[in-house]
C-alpha positions in Angstrom: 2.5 -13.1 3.0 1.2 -16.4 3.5 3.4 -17.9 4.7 3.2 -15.0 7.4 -0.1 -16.3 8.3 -1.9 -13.9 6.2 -5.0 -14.8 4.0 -5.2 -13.7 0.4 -8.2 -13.5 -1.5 -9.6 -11.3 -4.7 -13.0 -9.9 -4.7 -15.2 -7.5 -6.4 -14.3 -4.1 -4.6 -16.2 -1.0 -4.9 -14.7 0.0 -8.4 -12.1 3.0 -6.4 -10.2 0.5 -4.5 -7.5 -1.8 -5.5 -7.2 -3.3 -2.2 -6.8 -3.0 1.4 -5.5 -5.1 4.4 -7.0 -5.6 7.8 -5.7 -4.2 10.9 -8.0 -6.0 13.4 -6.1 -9.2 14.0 -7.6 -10.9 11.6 -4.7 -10.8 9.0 -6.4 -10.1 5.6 -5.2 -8.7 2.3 -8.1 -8.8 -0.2 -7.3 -7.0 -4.0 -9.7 -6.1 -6.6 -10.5 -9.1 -8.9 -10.7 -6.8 -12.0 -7.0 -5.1 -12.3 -4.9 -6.0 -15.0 -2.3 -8.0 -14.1 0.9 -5.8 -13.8 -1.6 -3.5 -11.2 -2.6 -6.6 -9.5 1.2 -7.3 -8.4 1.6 -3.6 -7.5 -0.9 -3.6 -5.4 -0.2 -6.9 -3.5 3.1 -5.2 -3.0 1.6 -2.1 -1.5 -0.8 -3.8 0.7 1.7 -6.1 2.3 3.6 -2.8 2.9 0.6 -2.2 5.2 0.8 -5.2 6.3 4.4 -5.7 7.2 4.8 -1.4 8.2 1.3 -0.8 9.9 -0.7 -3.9 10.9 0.8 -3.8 14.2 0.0 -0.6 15.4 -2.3 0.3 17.9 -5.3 2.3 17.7 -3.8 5.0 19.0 -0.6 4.4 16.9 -2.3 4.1 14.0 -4.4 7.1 14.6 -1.0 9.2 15.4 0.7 8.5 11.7 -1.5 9.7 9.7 -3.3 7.8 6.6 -2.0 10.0 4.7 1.7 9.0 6.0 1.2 5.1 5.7 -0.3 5.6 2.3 2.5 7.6 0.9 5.3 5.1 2.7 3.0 2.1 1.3 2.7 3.0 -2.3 6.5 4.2 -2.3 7.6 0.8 -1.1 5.4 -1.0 -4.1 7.0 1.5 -6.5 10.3 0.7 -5.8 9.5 -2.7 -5.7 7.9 -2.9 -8.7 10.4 -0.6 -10.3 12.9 -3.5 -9.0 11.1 -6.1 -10.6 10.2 -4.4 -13.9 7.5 -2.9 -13.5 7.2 0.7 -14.3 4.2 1.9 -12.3 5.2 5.5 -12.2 2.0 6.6 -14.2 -0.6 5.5 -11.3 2.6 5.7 -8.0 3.3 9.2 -8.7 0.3 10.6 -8.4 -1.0 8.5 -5.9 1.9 9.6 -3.5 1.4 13.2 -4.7 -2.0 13.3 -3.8 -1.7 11.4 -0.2 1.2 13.7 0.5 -0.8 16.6 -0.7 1.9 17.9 -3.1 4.3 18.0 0.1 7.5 17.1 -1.4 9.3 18.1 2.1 7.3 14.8 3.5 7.9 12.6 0.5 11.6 13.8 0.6 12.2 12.8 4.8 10.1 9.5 4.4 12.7 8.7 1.5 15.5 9.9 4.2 14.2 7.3 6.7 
């Protein structure tokens, strides 16, 4: 990411987020300094999902598709990724998709489609 021009850093967060990424322009991915390590790559894999699936949006865009939307296609992206690259992350994914999806399996099922 990077080498995309975006800046990485690790901070203290507020002790319910693992990350998040900027969608002003300004290109940042910060992650939670405290996560284990196998979390720490999970969530650097989500959050450049944000960044490569919903960074560019508008305002209006990103107001459109739903947070709950670019949460679920976020978090399913870093658990097949990690999944890919040994990393079973099924016990936090799962129920992080089920909750953003709000148990809509419908929704997780199309976004899978697509």
């Amino acid at each position: 990411m990077a080498a995309r021009g975006w800046t990485i850093t690790h901070r203290e967060l507020d002790g319910h987020t693992n990350g998040y990424t900027t969608c002003d322009g300004t290109r940042q991915i910060v992650i939670e300094t405290a996560l284990e390590p196998a979390q720490t790559a999970k969530t650097m894999i989500h959050e450049a999902a944000h960044a490569l699936l919903h960074a560019e949006l508008t305002r209006t865009d990103r107001h459109q598709l739903h947070r709950g939307i670019r949460e679920v296609e976020a978090e399913s992206v870093a658990y097949v990724l990690a999944g890919l690259l040994g990393l079973d992350t099924s016990t936090y994914s799962i129920g992080y998709i089920a909750e953003w999806a709000e148990a809509d399996t419908e929704l997780v099922r199309v976004l899978r489609a697509a």
